[in-house]
C-alpha distance (Angstrom), angle and dihedral (degrees) to the residues before:
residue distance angle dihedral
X1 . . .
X2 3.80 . .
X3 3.34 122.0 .
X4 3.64 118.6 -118.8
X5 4.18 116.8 -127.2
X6 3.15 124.9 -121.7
X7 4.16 97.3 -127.7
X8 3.79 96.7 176.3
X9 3.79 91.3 91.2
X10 4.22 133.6 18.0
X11 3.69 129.7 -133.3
X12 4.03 87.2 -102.4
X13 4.08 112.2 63.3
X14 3.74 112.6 -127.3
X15 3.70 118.4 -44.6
X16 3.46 91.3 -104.9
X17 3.55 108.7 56.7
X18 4.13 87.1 34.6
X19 3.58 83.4 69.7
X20 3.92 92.8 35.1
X21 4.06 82.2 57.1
X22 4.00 87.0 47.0
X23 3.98 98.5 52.7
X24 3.34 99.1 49.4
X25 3.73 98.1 41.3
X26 3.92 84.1 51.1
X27 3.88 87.9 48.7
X28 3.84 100.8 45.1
X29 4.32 79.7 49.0
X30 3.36 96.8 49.3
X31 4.41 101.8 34.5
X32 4.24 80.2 51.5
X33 3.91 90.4 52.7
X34 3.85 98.3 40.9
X35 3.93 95.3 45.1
X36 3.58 108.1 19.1
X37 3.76 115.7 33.1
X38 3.95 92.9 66.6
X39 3.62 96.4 50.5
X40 3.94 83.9 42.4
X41 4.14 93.8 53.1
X42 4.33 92.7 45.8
X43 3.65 83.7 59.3
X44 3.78 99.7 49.2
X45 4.00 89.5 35.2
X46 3.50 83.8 63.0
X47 3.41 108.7 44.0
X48 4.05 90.4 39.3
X49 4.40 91.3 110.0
X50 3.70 84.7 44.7
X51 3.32 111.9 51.3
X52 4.43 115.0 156.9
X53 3.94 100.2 -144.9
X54 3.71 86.9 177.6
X55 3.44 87.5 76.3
X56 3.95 116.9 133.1
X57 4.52 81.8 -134.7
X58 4.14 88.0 61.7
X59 4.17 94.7 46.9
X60 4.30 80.1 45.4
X61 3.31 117.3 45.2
X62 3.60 100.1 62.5
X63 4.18 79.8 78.5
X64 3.62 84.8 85.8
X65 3.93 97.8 62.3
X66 3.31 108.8 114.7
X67 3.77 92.3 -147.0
X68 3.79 106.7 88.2
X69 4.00 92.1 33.3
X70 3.96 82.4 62.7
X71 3.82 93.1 38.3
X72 4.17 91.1 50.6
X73 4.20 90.7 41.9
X74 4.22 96.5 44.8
X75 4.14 90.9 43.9
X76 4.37 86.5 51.1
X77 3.84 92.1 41.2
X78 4.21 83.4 49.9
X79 3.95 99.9 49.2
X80 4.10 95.6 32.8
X81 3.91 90.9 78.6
X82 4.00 92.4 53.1
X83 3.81 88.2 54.4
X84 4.18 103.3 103.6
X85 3.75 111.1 -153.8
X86 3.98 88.9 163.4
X87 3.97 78.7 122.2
X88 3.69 94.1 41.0
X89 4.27 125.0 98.1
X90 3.80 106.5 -89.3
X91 3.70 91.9 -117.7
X92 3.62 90.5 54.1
X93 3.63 80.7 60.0
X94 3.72 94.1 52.5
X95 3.77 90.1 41.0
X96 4.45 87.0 58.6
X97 3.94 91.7 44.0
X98 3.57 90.9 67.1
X99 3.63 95.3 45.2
X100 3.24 89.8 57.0
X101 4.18 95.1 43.5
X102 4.63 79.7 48.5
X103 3.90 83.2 48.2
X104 3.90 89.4 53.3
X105 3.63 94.7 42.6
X106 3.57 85.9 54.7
X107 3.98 94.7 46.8
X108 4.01 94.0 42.9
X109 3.86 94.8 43.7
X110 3.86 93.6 49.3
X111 4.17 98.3 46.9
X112 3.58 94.1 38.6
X113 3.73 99.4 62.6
X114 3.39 91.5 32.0
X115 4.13 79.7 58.1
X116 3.71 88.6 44.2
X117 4.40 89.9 43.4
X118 3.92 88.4 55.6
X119 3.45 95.4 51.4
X120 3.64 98.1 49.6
X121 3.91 91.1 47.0
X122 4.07 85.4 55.4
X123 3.85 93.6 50.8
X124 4.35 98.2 36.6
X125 3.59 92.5 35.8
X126 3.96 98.5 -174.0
X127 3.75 126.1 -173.9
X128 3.48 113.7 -113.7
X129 3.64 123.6 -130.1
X130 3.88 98.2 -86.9
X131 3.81 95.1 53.3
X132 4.25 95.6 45.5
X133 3.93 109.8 102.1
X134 3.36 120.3 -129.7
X135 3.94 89.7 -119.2
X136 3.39 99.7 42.0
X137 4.17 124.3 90.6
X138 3.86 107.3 -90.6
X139 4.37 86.4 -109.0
X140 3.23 100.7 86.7
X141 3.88 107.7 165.8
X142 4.19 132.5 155.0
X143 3.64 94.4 -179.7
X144 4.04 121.3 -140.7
X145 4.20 80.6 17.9
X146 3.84 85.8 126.7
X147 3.59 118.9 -168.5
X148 3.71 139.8 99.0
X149 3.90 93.3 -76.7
X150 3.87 94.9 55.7
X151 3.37 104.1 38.6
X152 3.78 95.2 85.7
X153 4.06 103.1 123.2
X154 3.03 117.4 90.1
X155 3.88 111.9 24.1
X156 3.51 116.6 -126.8
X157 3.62 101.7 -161.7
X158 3.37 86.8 57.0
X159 3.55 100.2 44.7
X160 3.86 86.0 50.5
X161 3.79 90.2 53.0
X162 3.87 93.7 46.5
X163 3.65 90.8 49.4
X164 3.82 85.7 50.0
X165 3.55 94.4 53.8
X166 3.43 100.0 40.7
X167 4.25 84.8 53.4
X168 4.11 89.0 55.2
X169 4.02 90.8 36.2
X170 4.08 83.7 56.0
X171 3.75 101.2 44.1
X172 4.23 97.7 37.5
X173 3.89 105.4 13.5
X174 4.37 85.9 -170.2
X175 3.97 90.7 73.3
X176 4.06 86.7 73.3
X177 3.74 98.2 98.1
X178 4.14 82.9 58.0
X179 4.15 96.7 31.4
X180 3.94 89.2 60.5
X181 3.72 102.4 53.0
X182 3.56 89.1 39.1
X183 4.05 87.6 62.4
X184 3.38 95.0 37.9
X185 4.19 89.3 48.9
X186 4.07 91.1 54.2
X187 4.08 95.7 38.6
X188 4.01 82.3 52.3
X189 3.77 93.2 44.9
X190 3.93 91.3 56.3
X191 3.83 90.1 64.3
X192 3.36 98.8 41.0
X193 3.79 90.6 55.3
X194 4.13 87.1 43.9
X195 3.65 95.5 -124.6
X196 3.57 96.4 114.6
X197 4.62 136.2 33.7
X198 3.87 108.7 -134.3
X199 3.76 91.0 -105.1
X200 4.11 84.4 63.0
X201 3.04 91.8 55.4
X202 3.72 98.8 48.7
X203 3.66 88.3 58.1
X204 3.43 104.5 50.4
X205 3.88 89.2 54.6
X206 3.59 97.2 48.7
X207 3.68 93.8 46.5
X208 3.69 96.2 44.0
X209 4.15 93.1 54.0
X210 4.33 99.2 39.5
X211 3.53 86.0 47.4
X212 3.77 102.5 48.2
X213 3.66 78.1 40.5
X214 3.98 93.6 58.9
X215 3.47 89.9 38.1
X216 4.14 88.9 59.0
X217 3.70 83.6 52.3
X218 4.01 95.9 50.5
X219 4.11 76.1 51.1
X220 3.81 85.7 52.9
X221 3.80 101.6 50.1
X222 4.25 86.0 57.0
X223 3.63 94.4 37.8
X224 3.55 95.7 -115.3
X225 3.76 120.6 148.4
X226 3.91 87.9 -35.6
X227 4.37 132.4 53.6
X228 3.61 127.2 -172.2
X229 4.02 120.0 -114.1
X230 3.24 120.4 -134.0
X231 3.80 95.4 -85.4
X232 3.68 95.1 47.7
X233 3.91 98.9 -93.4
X234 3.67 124.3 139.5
X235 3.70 122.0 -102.9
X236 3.43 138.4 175.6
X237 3.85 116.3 -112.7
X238 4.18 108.5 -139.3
X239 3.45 102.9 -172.6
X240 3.92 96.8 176.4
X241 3.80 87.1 50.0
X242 4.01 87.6 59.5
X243 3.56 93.9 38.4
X244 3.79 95.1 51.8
X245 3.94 89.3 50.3
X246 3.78 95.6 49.8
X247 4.12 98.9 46.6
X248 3.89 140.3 -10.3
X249 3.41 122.8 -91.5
X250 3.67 116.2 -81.0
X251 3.93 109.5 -120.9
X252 3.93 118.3 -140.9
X253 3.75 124.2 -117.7
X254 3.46 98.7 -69.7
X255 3.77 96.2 35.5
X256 3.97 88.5 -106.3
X257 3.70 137.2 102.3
X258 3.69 122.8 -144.2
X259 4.07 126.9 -84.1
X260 3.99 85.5 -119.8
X261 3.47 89.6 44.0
X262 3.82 102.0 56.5
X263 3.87 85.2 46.7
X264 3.64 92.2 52.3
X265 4.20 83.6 51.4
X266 3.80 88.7 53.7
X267 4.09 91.4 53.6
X268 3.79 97.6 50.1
């Protein structure tokens, strides 16, 4: 069956807050680089020879890899098919479909910015930290270089972490007091190690949350995970919130759900 699209709204917001979105992403990019980057490389110049790699930031900020969020997601979205809930209540059912469709959210939002990360890396090629001369301007940038040392701009730890946040902020928008400092707590930690200028940083947060944002609303337009109100806002479909307020909870054939099933009820 093909799944009808939601047409009433695209995966871009109205043209003029798109560009709204744009401008002061491109301002809060640029202001960062211009004012805060130099300040940001005279510290780390001279600290370089005296680095403390006991620091609580260098045990931290490899939170923001992207790596084992993907490894986690992809091994869940493997073993959730095997798991037989023929047995099981048919809202339990419901209730593990869309922890799977949150699971792929997850998945999907964290490779494809990561995609989208590498390829900007490739084309801005910026110099890290380590390979900026003192007397040269902070922008350092050999586009296409490739390689670890130009591939500074934007950060993908943080646009991992944004992306992560942004995922949680989505699907339970009460975590926010601990989503923020989270970000905040990797984006600092990529200074402090000296893999990353401010301005880096910046940009790998704001492209990790507008496009996991985005990416909710492609969700949106097939009714995925995601619906549109009314006035074009984002909500979260619960489909085993509905289904519960509309009829009981069919029992199975011997009026009993599995052992792995009422588990599975406990986790989501």
């Amino acid at each position: 069956m093909i799944r009808k699209i939601d047409s009433r709204f695209g995966i871009l917001p109205g043209w003029q807050l798109s560009i709204g979105i744009f401008l002061v992403a491109l301002a809060a990019i640029l202001t960062t680089h211009w004012f805060v980057d130099p300040s940001y490389y005279d510290w780390y110049y001279a600290r370089l020879w005296n680095q403390d790699r006991s620091s609580i930031f260098y045990h931290t900020t490899d939170f923001g890899k992207a790596s084992w969020m993907l490894w986690v997601s992809g091994i869940a979205l493997l073993v959730l098919p095997f798991v037989n809930l023929s047995e099981a209540r048919f809202l339990l059912r419901i209730r593990l479909h869309e922890f799977a469709l949150k699971i792929y959210f997850f998945f999907t939002a964290i490779a494809l910015s990561g995609i989208l990360v590498a390829l900007l890396k490739y084309v801005i090629g910026r110099g890290r930290p380590r390979v900026t001369l003192p007397d040269h301007d902070v922008w350092f940038s050999v586009p296409f270089a490739g390689g670890a040392n130009f591939s500074s701009m934007p950060s993908g730890h943080s646009a991992t972490i944004g992306a992560f946040c942004m995922v949680f902020y989505l699907l339970s928008p009460r975590l926010v007091p601990v989503l923020i400092p989270l970000a905040i707590w990797i984006g600092v930690s990529r200074m402090v190690v000296g893999a990353h200028f401010p301005s880096d940083v910046v940009a790998g947060l704001l492209l990790g949350t507008v496009f996991t944002w985005l990416h909710a609303r492609n969700f949106a337009r097939r009714k995925l995970l995601f619906k549109f109100s009314n006035d074009g806002k984002l909500v979260l479909r619960n489909q085993a919130a509905k289904y519960s307020k509309r009829k009981p909870e069919s029992q199975s054939s011997n009026g009993k759900s599995s052992a792995f099933g009422k588990i599975i009820s406990k986790v989501i």
